[in-house]
N, C-alpha and C positions, 0 to 999 in steps of 0.2 A: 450393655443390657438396657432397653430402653425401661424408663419410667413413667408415668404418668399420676400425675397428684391431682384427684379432680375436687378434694377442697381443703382451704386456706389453713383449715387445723391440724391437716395430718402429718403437722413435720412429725410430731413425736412417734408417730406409728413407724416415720421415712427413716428416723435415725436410728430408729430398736433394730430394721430391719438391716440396714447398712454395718450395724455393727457387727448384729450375729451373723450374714452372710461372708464376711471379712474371713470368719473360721472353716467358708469350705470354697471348693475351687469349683465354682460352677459354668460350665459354657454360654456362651451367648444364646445358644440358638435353640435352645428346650421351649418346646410349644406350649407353656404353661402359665396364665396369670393369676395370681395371686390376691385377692382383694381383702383388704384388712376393715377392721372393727368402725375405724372409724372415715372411712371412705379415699382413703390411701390404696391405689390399686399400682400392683408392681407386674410388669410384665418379661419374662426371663428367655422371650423369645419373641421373632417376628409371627403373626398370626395364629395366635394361641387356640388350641384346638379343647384345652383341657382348663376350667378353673376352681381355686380349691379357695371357699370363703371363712376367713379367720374371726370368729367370733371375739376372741381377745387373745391377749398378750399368750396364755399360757397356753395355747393352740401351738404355740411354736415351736414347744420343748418336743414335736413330733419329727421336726427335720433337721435337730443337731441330736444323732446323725441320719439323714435321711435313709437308714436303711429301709427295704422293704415290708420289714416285720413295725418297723416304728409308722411308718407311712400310712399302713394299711389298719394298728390297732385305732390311730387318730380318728382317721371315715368310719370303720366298724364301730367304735363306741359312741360315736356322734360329737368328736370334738373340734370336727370342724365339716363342714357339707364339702363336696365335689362333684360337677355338672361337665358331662363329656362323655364319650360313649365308653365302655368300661372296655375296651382293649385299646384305646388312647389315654386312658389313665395310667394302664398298667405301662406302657409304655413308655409313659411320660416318669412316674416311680422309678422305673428303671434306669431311665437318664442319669436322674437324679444320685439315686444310690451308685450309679456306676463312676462318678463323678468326684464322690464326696466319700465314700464308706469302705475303709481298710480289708482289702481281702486275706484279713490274719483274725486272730483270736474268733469273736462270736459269729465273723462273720466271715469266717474261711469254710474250705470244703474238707471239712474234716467228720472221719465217722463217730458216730453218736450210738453206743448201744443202750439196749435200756433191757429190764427185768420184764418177763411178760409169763404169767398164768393166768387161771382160766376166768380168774374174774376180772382183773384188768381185762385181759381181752374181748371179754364179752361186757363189759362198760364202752370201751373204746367204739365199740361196733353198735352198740346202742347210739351211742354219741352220733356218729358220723350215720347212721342207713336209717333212726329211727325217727326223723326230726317230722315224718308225715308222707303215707301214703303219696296224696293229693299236692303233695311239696314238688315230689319227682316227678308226676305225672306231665306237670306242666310244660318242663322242656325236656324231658327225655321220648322216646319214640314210644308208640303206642304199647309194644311190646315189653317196653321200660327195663332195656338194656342199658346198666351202666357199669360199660366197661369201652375201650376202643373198639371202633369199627371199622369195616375193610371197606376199600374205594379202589377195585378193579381198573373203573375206568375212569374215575374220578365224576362223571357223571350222577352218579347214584343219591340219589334221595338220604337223610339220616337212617328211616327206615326201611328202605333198599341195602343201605351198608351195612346196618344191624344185622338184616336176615343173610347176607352175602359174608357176615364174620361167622356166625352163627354152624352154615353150612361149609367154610372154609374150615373151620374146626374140626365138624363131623367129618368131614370127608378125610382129615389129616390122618385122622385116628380108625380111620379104615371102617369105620363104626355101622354094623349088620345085623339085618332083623333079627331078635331073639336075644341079642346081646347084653349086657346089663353094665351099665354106665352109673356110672358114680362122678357127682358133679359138687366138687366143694369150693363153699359158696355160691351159693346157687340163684341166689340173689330172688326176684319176682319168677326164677321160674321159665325164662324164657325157653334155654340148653337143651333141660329137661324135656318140656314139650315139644319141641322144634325136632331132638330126638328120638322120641315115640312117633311124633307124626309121620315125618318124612321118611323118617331111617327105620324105623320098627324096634328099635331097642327097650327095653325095660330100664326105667330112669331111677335114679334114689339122688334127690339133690336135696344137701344139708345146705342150713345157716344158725347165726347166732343173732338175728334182728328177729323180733318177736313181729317185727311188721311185717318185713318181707316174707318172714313164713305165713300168716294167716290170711295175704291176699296169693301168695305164691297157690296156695292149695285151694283158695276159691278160683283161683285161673284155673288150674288143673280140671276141677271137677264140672268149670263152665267148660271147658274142651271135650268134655266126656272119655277121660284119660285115666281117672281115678284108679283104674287094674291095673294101669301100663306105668304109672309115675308115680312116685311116693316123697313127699318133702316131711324132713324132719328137719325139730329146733335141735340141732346137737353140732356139739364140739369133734372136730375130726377127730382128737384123742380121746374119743370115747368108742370110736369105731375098732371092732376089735375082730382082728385077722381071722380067728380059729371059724367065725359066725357068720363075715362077712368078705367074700370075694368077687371081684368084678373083673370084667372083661377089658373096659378101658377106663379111663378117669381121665376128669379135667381137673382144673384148678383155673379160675378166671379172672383175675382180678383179686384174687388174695392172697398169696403169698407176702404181699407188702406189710399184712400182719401180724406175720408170724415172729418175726425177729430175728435180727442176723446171727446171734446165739444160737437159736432154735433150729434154724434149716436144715441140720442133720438130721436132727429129728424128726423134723418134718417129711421129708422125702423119705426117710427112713419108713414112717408110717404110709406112705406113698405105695413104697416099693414092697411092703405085709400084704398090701390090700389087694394088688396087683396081679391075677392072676399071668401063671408062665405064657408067655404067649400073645401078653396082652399090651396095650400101649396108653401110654400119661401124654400129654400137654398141658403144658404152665404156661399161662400168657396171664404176664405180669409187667409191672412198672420197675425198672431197675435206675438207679446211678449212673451216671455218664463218667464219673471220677473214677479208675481205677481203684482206690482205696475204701471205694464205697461211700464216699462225704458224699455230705449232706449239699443240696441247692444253695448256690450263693447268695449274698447280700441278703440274709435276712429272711431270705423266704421261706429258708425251711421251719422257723422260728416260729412266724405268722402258723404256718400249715400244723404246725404239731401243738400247737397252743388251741386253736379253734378249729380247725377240720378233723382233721386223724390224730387223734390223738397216740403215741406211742408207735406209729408209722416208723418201718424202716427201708431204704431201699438196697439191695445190693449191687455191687456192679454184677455185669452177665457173666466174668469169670469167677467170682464168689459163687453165684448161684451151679454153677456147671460144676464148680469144685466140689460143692456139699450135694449134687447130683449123684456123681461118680461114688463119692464117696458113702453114700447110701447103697452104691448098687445097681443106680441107672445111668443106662446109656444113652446119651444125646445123640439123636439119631438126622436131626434137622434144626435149624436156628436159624428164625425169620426176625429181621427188627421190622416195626409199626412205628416207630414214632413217628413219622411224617402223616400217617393215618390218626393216631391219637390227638395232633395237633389240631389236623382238619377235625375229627369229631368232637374235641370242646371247645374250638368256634361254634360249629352250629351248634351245641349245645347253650353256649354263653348269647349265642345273639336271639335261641328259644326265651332265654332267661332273661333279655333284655325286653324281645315283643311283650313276654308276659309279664311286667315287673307289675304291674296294679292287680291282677291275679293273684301271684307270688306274695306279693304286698300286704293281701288280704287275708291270707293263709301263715303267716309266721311273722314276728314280729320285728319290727325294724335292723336290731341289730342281728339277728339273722338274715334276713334278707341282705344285708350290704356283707355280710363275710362269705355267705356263695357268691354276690355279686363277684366280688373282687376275686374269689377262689378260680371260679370256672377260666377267667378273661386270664389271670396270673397264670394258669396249668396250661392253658395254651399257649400265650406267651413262653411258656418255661420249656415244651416241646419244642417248640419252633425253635428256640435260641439254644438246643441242645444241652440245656441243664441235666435234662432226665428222659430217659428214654423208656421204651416196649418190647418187648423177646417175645413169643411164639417159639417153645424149648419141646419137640416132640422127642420121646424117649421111649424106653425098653428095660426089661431088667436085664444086666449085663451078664456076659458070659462066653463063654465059648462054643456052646449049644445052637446050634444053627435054626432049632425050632422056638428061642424066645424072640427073635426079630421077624416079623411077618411082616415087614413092608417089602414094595419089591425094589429093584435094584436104580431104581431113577425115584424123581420129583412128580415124572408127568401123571401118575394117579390123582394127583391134588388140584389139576386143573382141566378141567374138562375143554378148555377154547384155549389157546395162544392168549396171553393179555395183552393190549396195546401197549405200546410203548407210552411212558409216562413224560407229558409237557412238561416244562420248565415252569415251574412254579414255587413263589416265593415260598423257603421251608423255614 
């Protein structure tokens, strides 16, 4: 590993570091330099694309063990700067912890459950969707869908892809003027309106962000949609079968917190609300680990501490399990992760054009934990950590009139898709 000492004083910074690196087994060739306190610069790779400046000694205790969640609390609370575009950081972290950080105890892929009721979960969801209208606006698409989006042809714009997930949905779910759709989590609203507009359905999309509800209903009523969609702040388990029944339902992005405890439950509340006849889609973030564990080296640590708090994922046979096991029939099962990858790159490199925007609007150590979140969730697609389902269902049975799909896929695609290039996943 080449070094470089550009003055005469810095042996003591040269021997701190020769000593503690001794404790991990690092490669030659990680594109990372290193620049310590007192002008000792170490470089742990040829032509370093990433560098992470050590303000003093106690910056260090961040890379023994360089897992991901330690790496990343360092930059997020400001205890040491890093200068490099944030998906060669993340990459570079990864080297790092893949190098150096035991895949046993805290930092194996083992399942994590956790207790979840209605006011945890509605903290958690304040936490994570409420940090500012004007926060999301900045890299998400105009529509300010945040959740995976579809890349047909891979050609398509963020907000090409939005609207192209948006209508992939609708169309999944057979969804028909007059109809009445129920959209949990419903985020800013997009579903909803997307579904009144195009499709003609009568929308009700719930959330538990007091933000996302009060711009969700000001979009609504700038649409002039106000008879046709209705957004409430409320908890699905408050939604109660005997009152309310809908034609089809989504669920977009949030099963991830409800908790792997709960998903009976959950679908269970699913399959009340559901009228005979009618159809669900759950497009969610699951686990690539059969046993439902958690993201390796540390990341999941980082994510559950500062992003989503109390976040769970399961793998897609957990979920299909506790499906069944409520009653519904999985009728279809699309994976996205190679779409979720692509769509938080371009979400992370919206978030890097606008970082003086961003900057402006939340404060430092906010800004550097989505930094590092968005550029990590991509990285963590790509590298097969954690994956996307697209789960189209039914209530089950032997009744020939609760399945209304027809007997093929090709309802769901209007054109042939091109075949899809070779592109790095």
């Amino acid at each position: 590993m080449p070094t470089k000492t550009s003055l005469p004083h810095a042996t003591g910074a040269h021997k701190l570091w020769a000593r503690l690196a001794s404790r991990l087994s690092l490669p030659g060739d990680i594109p990372l330099r290193l620049t310590f306190w007192n002008g000792f610069v170490h470089d742990l790779g040829p032509a370093p694309r990433v560098t992470v400046r050590l303000p003093g000694p106690a910056a260090l205790r961040h890379f023994f063990p360089p897992s991901l969640d330690n790496l990343a609390e360092g930059y997020v609370q400001g205890h040491f700067d890093v200068q490099g575009p944030a998906q060669d950081v993340v990459e570079v972290a990864t080297r790092l912890a893949q190098a150096s950080v035991p895949l046993q105890g805290p930092f194996a892929r083992v399942m994590r459950t956790r207790q979840h009721n209605r006011r945890q979960d509605a903290h958690a969801i304040a936490h994570h969707y409420d940090v500012s209208n004007t926060f999301y606006q900045h890299w998400l698409d105009p529509a300010m869908v945040y959740s995976c989006a579809y890349f047909p042809t891979l050609g398509e714009t963020l907000e090409q892809a939005q609207t192209a997930k948006l209508d992939h949905i609708l169309t999944k779910i057979m969804l028909q003027p007059g109809e009445r759709l129920l959209d949990i989590g419903c985020g800013w609203g997009a579903l909803c309106i997307r579904a009144a507009q195009r499709f003609g359905a009568r929308s009700v999309g719930i959330t538990l962000s007091k933000n996302q509800y009060a711009l969700a209903r000001e979009r609504v009523a700038q649409a002039g949609l106000s008879g046709q969609v209705e957004i409430r702040l409320q908890d699905y388990r408050d939604l109660q079968a005997s009152e309310d029944q809908f034609d089809k339902i989504t669920s977009i992005g949030m099963f991830e917190h409800v908790g792997l405890g709960h998903l009976p439950a959950y679908f269970g509340a699913v399959h009340a609300l559901l009228k005979d006849g009618g159809l669900v889609l759950n497009h969610g973030i699951t686990s690539t680990d059969p046993g439902s564990g958690v993201a390796p080296l540390g990341a999941a640590r980082f994510i559950d501490k500062y992003v989503f708090p109390h976040g769970e994922l399961p793998h897609l046979s957990l979920a299909l399990r506790d499906m069944q096991t409520a009653g519904l029939e999985a009728l279809d099962v699309e994976c996205l992760r190679r779409h979720y990858a692509r769509t938080l790159t371009l979400w992370a490199n919206n978030y890097e054009a606008r970082s003086d925007a961003i900057r402006a609007e939340v404060d430092e150590t906010t800004f550097r934990i989505w930094r590092i979140y968005l550029a990590g969730c991509a990285h963590a697609f790509a590298q097969n950590w954690v994956s996307l389902y697209q789960v189209l269902a039914c209530k089950a049975g032997s009744d020939g009139q609760l399945n209304p799909t027809p007997w093929t896929r090709a309802y769901m695609y209007k054109a042939p898709l091109p075949h899809a290039p070779n592109l790095p996943t």
